[in-house]
N, CA, C and O atoms as a GROMACS GRO file, in nm:
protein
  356
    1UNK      N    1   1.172  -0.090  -0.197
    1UNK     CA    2   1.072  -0.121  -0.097
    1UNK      C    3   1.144  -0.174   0.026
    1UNK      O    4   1.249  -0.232  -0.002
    2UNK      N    5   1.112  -0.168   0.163
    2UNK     CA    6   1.136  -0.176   0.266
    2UNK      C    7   1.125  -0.309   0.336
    2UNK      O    8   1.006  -0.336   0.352
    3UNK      N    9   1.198  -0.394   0.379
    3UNK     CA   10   1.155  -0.504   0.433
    3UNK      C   11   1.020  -0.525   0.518
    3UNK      O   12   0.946  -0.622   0.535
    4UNK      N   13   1.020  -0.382   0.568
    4UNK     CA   14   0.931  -0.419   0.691
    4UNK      C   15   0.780  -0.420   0.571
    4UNK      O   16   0.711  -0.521   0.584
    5UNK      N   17   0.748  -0.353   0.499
    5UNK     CA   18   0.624  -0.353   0.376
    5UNK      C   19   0.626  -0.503   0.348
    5UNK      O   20   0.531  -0.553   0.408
    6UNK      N   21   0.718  -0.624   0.261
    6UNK     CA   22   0.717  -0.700   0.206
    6UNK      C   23   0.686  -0.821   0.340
    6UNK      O   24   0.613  -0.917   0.314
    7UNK      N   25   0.751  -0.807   0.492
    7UNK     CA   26   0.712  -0.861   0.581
    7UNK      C   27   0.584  -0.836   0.588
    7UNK      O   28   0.518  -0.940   0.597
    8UNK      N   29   0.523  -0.740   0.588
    8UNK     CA   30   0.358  -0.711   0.602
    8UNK      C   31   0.246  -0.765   0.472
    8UNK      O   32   0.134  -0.815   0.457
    9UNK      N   33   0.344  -0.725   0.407
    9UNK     CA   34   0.262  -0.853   0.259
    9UNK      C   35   0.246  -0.973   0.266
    9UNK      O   36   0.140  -1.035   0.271
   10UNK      N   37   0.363  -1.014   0.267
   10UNK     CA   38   0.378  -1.190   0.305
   10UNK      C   39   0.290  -1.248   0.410
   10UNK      O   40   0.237  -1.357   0.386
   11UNK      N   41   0.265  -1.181   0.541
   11UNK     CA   42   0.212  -1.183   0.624
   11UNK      C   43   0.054  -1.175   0.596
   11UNK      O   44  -0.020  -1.244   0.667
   12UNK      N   45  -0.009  -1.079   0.479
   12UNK     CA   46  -0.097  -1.049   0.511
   12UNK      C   47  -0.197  -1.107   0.370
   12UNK      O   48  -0.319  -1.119   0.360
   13UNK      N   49  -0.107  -1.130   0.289
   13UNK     CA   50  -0.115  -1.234   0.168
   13UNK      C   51  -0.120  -1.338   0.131
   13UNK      O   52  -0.012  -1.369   0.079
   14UNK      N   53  -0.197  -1.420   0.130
   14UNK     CA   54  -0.220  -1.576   0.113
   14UNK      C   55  -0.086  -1.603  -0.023
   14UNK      O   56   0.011  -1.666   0.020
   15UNK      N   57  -0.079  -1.572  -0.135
   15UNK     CA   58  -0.017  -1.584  -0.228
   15UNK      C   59   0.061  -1.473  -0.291
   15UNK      O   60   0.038  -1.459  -0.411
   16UNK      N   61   0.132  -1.406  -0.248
   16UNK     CA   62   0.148  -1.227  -0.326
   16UNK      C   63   0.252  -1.227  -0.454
   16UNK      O   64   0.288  -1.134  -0.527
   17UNK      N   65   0.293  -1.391  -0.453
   17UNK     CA   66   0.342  -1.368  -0.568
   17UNK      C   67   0.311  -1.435  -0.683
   17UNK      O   68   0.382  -1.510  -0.750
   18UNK      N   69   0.158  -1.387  -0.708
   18UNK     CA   70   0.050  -1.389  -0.835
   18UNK      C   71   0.028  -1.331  -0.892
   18UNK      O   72   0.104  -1.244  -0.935
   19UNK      N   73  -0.060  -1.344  -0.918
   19UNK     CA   74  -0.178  -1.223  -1.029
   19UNK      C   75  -0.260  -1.177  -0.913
   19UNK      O   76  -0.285  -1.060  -0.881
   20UNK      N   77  -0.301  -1.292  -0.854
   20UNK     CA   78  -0.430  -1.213  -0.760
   20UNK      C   79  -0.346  -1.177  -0.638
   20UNK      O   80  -0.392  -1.098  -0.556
   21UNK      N   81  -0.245  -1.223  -0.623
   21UNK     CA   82  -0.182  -1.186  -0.509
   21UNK      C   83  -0.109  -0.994  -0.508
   21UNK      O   84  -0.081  -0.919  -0.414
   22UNK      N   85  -0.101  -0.977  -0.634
   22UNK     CA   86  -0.046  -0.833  -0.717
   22UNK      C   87  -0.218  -0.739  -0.706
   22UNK      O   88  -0.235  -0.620  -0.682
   23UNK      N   89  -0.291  -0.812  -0.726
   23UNK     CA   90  -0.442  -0.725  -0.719
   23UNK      C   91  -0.465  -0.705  -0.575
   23UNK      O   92  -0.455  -0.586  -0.543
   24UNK      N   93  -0.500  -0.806  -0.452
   24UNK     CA   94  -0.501  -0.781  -0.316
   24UNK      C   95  -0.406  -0.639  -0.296
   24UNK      O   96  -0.444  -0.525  -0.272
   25UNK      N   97  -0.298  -0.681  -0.312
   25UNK     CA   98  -0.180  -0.594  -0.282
   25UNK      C   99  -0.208  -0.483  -0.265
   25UNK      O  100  -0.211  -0.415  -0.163
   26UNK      N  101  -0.242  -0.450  -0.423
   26UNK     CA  102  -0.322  -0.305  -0.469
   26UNK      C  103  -0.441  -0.276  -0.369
   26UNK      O  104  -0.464  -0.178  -0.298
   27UNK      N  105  -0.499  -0.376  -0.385
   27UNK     CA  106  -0.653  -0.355  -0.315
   27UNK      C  107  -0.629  -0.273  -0.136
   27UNK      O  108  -0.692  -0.176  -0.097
   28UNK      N  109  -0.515  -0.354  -0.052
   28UNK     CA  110  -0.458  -0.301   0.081
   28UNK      C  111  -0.456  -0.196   0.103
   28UNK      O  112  -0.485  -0.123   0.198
   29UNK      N  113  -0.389  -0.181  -0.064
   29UNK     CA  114  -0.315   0.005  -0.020
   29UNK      C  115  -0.157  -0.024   0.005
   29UNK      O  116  -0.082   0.070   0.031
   30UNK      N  117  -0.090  -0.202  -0.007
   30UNK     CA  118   0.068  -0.218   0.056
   30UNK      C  119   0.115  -0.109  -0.053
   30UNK      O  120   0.188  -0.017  -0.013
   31UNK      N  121   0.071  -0.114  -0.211
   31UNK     CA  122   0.181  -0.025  -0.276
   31UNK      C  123   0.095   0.128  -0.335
   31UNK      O  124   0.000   0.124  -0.414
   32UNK      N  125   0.162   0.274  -0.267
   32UNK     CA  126   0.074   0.348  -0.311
   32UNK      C  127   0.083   0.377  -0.430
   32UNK      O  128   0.181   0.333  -0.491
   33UNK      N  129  -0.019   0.462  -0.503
   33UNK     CA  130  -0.063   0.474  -0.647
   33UNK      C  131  -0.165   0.593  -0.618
   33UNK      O  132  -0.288   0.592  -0.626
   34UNK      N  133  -0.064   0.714  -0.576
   34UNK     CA  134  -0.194   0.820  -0.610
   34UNK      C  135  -0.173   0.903  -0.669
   34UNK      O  136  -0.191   1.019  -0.632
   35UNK      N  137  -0.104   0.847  -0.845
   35UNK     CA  138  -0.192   0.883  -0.946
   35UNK      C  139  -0.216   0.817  -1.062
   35UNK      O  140  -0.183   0.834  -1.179
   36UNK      N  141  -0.291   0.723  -0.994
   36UNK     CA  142  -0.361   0.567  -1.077
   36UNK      C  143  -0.446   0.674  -1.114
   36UNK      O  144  -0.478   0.766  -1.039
   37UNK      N  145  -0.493   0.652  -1.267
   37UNK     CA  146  -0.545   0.735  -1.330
   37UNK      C  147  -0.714   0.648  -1.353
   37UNK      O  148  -0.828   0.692  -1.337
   38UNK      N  149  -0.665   0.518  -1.396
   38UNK     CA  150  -0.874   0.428  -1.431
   38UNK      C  151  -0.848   0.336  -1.291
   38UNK      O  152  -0.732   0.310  -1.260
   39UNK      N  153  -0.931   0.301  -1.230
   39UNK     CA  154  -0.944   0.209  -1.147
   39UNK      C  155  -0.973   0.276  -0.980
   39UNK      O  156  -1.003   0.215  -0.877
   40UNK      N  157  -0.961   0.354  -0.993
   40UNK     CA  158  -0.940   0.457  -0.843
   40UNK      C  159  -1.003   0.435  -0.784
   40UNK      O  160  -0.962   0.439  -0.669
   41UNK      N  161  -1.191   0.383  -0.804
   41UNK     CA  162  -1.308   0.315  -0.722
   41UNK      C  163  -1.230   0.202  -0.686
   41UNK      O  164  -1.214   0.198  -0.564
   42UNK      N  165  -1.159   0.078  -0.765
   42UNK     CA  166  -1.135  -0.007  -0.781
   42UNK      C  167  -1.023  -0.024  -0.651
   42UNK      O  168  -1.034  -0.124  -0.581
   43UNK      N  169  -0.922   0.068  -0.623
   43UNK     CA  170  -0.827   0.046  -0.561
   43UNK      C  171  -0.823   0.198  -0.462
   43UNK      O  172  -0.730   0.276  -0.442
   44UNK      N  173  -0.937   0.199  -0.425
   44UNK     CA  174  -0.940   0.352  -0.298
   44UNK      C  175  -0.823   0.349  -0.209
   44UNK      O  176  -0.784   0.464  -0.188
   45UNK      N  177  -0.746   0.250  -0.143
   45UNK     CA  178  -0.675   0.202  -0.043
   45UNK      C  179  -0.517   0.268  -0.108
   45UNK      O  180  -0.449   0.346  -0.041
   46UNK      N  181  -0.479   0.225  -0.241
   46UNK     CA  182  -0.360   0.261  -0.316
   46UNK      C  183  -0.366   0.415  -0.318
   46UNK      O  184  -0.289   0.498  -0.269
   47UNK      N  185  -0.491   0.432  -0.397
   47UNK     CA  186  -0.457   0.587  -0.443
   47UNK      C  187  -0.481   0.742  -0.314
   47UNK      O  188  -0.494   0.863  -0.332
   48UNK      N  189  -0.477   0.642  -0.173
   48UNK     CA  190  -0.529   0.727  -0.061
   48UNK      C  191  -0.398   0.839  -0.001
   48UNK      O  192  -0.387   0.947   0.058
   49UNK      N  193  -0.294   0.709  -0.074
   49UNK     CA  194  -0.183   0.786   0.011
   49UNK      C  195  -0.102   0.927  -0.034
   49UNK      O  196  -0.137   0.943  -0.151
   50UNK      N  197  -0.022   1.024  -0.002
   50UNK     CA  198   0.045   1.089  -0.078
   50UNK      C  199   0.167   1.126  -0.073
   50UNK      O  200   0.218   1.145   0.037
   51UNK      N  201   0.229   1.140  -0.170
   51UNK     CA  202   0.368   1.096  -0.175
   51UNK      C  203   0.423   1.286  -0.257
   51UNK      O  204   0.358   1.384  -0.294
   52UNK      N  205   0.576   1.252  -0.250
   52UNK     CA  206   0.614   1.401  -0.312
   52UNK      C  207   0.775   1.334  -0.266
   52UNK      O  208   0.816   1.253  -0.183
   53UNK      N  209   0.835   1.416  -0.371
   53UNK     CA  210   1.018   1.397  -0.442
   53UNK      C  211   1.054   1.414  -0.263
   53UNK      O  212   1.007   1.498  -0.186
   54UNK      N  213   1.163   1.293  -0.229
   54UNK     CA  214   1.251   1.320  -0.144
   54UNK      C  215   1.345   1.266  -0.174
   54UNK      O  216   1.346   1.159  -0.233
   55UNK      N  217   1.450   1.332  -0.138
   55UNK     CA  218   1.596   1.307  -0.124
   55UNK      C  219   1.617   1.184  -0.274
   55UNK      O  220   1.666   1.072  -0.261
   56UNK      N  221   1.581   1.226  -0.370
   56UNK     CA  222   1.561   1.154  -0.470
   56UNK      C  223   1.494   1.087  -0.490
   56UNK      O  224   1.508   1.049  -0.606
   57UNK      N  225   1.433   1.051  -0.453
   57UNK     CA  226   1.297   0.934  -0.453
   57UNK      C  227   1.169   0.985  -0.406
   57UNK      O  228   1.166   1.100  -0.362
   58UNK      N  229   1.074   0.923  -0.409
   58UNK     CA  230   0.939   0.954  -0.416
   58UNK      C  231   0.933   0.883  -0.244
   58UNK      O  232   0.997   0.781  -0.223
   59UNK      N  233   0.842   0.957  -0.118
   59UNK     CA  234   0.816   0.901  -0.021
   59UNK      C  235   0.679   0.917  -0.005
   59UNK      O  236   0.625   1.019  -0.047
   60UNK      N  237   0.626   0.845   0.040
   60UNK     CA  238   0.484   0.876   0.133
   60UNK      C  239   0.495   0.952   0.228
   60UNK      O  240   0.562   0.924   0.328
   61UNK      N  241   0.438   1.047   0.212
   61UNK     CA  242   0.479   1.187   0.348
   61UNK      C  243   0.304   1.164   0.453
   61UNK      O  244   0.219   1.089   0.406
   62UNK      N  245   0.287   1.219   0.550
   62UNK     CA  246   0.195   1.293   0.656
   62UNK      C  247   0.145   1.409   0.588
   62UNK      O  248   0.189   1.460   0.485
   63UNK      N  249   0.021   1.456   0.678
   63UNK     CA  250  -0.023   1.597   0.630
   63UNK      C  251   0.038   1.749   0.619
   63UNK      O  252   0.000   1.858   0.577
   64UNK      N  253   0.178   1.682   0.694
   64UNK     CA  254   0.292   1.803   0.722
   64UNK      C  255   0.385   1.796   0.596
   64UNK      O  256   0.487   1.862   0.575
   65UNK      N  257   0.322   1.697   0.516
   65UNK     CA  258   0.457   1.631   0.396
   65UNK      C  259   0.582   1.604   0.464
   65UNK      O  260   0.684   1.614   0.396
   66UNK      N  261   0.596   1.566   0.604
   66UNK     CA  262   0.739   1.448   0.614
   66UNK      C  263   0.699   1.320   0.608
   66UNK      O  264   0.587   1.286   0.646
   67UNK      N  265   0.806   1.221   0.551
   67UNK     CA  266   0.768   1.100   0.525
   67UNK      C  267   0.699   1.002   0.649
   67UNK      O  268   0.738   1.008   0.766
   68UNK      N  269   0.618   0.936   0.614
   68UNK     CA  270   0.586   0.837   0.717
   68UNK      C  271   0.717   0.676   0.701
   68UNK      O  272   0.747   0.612   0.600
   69UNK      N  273   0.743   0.667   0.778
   69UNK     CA  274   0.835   0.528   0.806
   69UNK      C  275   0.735   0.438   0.781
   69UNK      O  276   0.621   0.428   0.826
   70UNK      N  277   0.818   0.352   0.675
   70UNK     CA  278   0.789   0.191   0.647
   70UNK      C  279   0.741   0.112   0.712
   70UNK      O  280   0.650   0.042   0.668
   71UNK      N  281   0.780   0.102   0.816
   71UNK     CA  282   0.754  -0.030   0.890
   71UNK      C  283   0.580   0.098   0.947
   71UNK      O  284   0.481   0.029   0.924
   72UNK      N  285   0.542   0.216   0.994
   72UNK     CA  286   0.429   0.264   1.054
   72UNK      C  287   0.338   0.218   0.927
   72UNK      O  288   0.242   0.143   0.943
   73UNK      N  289   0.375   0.267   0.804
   73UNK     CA  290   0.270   0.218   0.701
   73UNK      C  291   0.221   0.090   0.641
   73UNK      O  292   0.128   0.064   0.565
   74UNK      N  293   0.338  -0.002   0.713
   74UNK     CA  294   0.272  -0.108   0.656
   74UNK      C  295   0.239  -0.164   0.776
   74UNK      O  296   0.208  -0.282   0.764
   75UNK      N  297   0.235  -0.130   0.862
   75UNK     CA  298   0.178  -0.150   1.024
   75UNK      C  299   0.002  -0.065   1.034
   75UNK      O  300  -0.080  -0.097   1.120
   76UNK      N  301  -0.013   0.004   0.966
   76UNK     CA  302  -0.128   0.071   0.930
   76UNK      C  303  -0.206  -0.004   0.850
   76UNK      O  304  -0.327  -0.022   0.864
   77UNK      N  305  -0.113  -0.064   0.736
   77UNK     CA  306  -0.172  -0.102   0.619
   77UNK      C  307  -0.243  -0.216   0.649
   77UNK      O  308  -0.362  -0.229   0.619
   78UNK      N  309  -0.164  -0.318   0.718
   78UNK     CA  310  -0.212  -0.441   0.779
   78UNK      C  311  -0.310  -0.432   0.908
   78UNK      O  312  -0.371  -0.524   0.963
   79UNK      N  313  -0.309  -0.357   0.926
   79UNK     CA  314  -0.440  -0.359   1.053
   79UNK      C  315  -0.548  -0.334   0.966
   79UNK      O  316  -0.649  -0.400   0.991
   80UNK      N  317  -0.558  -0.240   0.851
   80UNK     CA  318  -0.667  -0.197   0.789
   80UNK      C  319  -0.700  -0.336   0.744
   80UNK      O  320  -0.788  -0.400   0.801
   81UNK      N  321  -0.627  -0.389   0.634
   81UNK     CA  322  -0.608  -0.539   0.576
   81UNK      C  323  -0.729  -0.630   0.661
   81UNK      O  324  -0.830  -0.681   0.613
   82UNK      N  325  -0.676  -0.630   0.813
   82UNK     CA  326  -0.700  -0.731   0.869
   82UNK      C  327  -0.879  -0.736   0.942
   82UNK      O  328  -0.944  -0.826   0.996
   83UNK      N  329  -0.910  -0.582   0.905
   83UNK     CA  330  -1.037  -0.567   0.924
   83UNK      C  331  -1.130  -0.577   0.821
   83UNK      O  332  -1.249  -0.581   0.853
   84UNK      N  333  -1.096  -0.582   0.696
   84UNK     CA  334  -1.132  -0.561   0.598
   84UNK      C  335  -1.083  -0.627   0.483
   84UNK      O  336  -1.062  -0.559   0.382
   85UNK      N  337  -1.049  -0.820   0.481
   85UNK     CA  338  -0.999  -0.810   0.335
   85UNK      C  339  -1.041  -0.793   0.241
   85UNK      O  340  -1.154  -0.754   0.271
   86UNK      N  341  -1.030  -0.793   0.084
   86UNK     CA  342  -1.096  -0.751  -0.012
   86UNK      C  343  -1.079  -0.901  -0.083
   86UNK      O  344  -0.989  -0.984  -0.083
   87UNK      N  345  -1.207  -0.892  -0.142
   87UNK     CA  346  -1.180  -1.076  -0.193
   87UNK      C  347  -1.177  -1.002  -0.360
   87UNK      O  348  -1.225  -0.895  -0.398
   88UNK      N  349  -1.087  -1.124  -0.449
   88UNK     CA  350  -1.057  -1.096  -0.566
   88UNK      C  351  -1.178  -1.119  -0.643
   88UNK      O  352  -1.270  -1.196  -0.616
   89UNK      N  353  -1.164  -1.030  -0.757
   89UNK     CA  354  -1.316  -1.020  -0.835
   89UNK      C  355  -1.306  -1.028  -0.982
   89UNK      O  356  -1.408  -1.022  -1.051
   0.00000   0.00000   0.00000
């Protein structure tokens, strides 16, 4: 993970290194998950993004499938965040 993501967590996370602070997380969309298989109502934000094999690793790509940069997604992620937090349930 990318500094600039974990700067945007910390930032955008009262506690992130919890339990509920690991659920928010999810809830943002900071870590994607699209293919969280039960919970997908639960965490729309995670499973929105899409990802595919690069250069060995898994990236979050655009609709063109090139990757989106770290620091744009979690610059995305946190504006969404900041309109919208999700309270723990």
């Amino acid at each position: 993970m990318r500094r600039s993501i974990l700067k945007a967590i910390e930032a955008a996370i009262p506690a992130p290194y919890t339990a509920e602070g690991l659920y928010q997380i999810y809830a943002a969309g900071f870590l994607p998950t699209p293919y969280l298989l039960e919970c997908r109502a639960e965490f729309p934000q995670a499973v929105q993004w899409r990802t595919r094999p690069w250069r060995g690793g898994v990236a979050v790509v655009d609709e063109t499938g090139l990757p989106i940069p770290p620091s744009r997604r979690a610059q995305s992620t946190l504006e969404r965040w900041k309109e919208r937090p999700v309270p723990i349930t």
